[in-house]
C-alpha positions as CSV (number, residue, x, y, z in Angstrom):
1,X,36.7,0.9,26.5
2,X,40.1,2.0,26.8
3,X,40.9,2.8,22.9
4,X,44.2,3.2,23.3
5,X,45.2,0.4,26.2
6,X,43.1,-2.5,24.2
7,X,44.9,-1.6,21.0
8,X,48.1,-2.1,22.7
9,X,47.4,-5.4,24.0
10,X,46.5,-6.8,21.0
11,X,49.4,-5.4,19.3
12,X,51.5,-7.0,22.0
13,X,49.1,-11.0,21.9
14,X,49.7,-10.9,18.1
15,X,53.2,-10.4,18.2
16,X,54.0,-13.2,21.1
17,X,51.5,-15.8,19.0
18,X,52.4,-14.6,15.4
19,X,55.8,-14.1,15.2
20,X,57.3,-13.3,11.8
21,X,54.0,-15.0,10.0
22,X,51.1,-17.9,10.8
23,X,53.4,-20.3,8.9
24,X,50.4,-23.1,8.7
25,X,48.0,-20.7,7.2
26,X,50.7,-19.3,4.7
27,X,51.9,-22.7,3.7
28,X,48.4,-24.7,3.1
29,X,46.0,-21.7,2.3
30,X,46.2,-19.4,-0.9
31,X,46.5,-16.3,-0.3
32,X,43.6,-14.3,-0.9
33,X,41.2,-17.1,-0.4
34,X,37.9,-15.6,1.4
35,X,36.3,-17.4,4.2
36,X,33.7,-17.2,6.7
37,X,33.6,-19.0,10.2
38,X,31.6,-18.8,13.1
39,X,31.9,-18.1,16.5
40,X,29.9,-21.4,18.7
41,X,28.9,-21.3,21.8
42,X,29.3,-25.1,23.6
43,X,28.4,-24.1,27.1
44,X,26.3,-22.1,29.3
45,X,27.0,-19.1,30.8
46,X,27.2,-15.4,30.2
47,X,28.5,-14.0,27.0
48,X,32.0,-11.5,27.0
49,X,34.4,-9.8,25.1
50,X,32.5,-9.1,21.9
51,X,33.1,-6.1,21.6
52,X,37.4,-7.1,22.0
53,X,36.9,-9.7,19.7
54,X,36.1,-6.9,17.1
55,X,38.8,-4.3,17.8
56,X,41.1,-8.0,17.5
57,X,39.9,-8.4,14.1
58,X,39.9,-4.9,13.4
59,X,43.9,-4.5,13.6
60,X,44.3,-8.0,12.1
61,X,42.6,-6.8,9.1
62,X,40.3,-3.8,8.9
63,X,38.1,-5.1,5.9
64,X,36.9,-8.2,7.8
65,X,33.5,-8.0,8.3
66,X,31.6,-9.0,11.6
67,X,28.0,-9.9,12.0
68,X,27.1,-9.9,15.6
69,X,23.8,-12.0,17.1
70,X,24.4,-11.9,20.8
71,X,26.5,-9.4,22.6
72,X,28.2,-9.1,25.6
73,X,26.0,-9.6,28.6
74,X,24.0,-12.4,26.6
75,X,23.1,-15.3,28.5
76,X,24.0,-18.2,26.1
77,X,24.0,-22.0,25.7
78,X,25.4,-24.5,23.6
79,X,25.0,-24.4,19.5
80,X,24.1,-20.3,20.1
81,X,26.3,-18.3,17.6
82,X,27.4,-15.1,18.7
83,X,28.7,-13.6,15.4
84,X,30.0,-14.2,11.8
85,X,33.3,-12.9,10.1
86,X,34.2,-12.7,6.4
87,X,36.9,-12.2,4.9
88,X,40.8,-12.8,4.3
89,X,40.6,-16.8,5.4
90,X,44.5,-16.7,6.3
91,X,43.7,-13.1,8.8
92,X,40.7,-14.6,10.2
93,X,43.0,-17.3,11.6
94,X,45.8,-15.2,12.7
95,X,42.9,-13.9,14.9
96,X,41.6,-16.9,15.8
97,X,43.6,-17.9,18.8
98,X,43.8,-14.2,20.5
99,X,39.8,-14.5,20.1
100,X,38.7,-17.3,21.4
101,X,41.7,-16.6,24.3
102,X,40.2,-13.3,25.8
103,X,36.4,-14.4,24.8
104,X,36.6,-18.0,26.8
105,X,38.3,-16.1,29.7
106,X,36.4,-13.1,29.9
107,X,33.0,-15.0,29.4
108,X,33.8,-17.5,32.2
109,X,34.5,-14.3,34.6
110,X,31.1,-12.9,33.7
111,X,29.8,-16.2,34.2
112,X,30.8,-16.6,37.7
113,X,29.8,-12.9,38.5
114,X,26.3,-13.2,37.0
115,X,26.0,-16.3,39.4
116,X,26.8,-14.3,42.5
117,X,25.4,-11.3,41.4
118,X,21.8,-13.4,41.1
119,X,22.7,-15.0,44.9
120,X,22.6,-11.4,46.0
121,X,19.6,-10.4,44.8
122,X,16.9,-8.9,47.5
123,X,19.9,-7.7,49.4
124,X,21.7,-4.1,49.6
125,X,25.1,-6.0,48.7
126,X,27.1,-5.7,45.7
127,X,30.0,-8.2,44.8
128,X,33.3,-6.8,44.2
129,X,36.9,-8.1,42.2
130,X,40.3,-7.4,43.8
131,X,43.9,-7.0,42.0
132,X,44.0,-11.0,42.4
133,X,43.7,-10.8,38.4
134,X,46.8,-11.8,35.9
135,X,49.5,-9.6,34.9
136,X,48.5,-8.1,31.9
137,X,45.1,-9.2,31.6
138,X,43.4,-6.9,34.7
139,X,42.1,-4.8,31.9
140,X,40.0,-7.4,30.3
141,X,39.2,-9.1,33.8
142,X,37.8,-6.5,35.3
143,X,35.9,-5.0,31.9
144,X,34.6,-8.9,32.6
145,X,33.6,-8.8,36.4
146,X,31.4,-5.7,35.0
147,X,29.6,-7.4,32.0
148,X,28.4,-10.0,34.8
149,X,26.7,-7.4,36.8
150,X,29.4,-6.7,39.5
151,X,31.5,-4.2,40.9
152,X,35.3,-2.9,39.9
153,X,37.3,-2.6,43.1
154,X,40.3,-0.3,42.6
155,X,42.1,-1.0,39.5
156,X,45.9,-1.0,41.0
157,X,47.9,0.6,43.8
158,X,47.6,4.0,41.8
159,X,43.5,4.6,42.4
160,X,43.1,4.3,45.7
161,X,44.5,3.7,49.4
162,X,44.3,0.4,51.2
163,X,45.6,-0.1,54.6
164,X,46.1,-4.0,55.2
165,X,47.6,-5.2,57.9
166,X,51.4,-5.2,56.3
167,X,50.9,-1.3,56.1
168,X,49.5,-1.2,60.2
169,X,52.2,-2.8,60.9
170,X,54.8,-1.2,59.1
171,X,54.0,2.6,59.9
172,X,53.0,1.5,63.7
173,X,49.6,1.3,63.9
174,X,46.2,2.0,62.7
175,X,46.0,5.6,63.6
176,X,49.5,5.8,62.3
177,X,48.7,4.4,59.2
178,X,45.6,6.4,58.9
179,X,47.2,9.5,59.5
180,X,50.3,9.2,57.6
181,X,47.9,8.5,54.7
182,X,45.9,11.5,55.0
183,X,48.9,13.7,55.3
184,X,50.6,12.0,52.3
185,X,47.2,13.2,50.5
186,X,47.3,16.8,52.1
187,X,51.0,17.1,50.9
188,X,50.5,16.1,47.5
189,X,47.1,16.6,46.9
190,X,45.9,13.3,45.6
191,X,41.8,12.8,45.6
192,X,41.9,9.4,46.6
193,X,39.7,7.5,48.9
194,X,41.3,5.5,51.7
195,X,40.2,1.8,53.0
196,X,41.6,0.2,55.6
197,X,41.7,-3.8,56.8
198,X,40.4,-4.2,60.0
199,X,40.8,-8.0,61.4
200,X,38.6,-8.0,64.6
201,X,36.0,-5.5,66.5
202,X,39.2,-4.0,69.1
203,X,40.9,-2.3,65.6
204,X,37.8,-1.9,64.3
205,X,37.4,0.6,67.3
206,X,40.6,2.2,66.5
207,X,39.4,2.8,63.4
208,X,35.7,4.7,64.3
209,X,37.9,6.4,67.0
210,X,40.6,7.8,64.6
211,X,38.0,8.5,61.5
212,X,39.5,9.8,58.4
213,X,38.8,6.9,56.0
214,X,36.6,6.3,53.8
215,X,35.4,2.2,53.4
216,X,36.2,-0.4,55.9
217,X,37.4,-3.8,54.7
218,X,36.6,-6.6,57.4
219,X,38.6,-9.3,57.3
220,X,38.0,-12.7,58.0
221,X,35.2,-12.1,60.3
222,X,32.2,-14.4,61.6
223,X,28.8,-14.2,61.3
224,X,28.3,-12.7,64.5
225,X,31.6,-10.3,64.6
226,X,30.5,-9.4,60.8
227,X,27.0,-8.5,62.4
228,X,28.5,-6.4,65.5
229,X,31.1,-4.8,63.1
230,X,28.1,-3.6,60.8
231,X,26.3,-2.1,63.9
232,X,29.2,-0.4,65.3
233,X,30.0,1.4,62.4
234,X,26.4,2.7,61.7
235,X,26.3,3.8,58.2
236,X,29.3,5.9,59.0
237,X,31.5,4.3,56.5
238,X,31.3,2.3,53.3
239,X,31.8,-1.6,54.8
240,X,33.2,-4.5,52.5
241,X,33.5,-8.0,53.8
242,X,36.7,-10.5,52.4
243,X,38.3,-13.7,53.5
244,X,36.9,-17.2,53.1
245,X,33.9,-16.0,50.8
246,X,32.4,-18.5,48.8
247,X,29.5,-19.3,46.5
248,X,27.9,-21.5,49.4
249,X,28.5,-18.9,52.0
250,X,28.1,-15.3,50.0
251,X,24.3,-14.7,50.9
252,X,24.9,-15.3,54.8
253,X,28.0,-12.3,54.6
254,X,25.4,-10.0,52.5
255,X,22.2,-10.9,55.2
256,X,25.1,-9.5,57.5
257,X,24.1,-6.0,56.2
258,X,27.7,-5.0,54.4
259,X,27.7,-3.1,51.3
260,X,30.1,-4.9,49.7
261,X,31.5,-8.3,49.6
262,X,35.1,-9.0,47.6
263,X,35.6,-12.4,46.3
264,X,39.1,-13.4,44.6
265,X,38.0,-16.4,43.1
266,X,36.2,-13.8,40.3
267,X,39.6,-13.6,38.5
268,X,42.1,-15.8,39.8
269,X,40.7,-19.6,39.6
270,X,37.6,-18.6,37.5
271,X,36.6,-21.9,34.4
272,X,36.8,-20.2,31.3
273,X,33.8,-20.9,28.9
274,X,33.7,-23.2,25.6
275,X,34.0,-21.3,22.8
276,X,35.3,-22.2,19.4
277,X,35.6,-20.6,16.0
278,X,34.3,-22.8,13.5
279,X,35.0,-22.1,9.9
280,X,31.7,-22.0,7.2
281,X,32.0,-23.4,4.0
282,X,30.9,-20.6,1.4
């Protein structure tokens, strides 16, 4: 966990939902009134964002107490309670909302993963995110994808190089593009791996002619161009399938024989999971 990132964020989620005071909780509760409430679990799935939750209560209010019963990773199902806080009733639902938020969101992520990740089993594949994630939440996303057993592709456009077709075509070309990016690493001596998109088996020949990459991303290939692509590449390269991957079709891309398959749907049109936190009478 990112100590310093996380604490941000949540510094940043309090102040957009908080304002200059939870005026409901101030007006109806007494202050210093202790409370307990739970947090319930009414759906199935994979559990995230635990481990959040407590940093969120954390800054709210260091002495509330958590009891944890499932953590992240969990597979869960209705009426399961994954932990308990105590304390300030009035902080515990200033948290509340920035909770259930990240843990609904990041649990339906991890849910979704965990469903492909189990599709994959038997093979060599392993699924992967992309940046399709939302501003300001990739962090969390991603932290997500991992708790449901897959794979972080680069984080942003600062860890890695990824030639799509916009770059080809901008710089001229795929060996253009592949060797502007290896001098731009030579000249200012970045370690960073480079990918590039291929969309059919012609610039996939440009590419194993040219070298100097690291991972191939085929794009939008069939079955049977997927399967030639793999074979003409050998083991040589690192080989990641996208484009029109879904949960009905993601076993027939890994039987293909590619290490990796990337699906956008992980993060960008994922169902977040029912959570709610229930308050305990003491």
């Amino acid at each position: 966990m990112d100590k310093q990132f996380i604490h941000q964020f949540i510094v940043n989620a309090l102040s957009e939902d908080v304002g200059d005071g939870d005026h409901t909780s101030l007006a109806t509760i007494e202050a210093g009134t202790q409370g307990k409430a739970k947090l319930l679990v009414k759906d199935t799935g994979i559990l995230a964002g635990v481990e959040l939750a407590k940093e969120i209560f954390e800054v709210v209010d260091p002495n509330l107490q958590l009891e944890v019963f499932l953590n992240d990773g969990a597979e869960v199902k209705p009426k399961d309670i994954a932990f308990i806080v105590s304390g300030d009733a009035q902080n515990i639902l200033k948290a509340e909302r920035l909770v259930l938020n990240c843990m609904q969101r990041m649990s339906g992520i991890a849910t979704k993963t965990n469903e492909i990740v189990d599709l994959l089993q038997g093979t060599n594949t392993k699924v992967l995110d992309t940046r399709k994630t939302t501003p300001g939440l990739r962090y969390l996303e991603k932290w997500a994808v991992r708790i449901g057993g897959g794979v972080n592709h680069r984080i942003g456009l600062y860890d890695m190089i990824l030639i799509k077709d916009n770059h080809v075509d901008y710089s001229g070309g795929i060996r253009q593009a592949i060797e502007n990016a290896n001098h731009y690493l030579e000249q200012t001596g970045k370690k960073l791996a480079i990918e590039i998109e291929v969309r059919n088996l012609d610039e996939l020949e440009q590419v194993l002619q040219t070298g100097k990459v690291n991972r191939i991303l085929l794009d939008n290939f069939d079955f049977d161009s997927l399967r030639q692509a793999v074979s003409m590449i050998e083991g040589r390269y690192i080989t990641e399938a996208s484009g029109g991957i879904t949960i009905d079709n993601i076993r027939d891309y890994a039987d293909c024989g590619v290490d990796y398959v990337s699906v956008g749907a992980l993060t960008h049109s994922v169902k977040s999971l029912d959570l709610s936190l229930k308050a305990v009478k003491l």
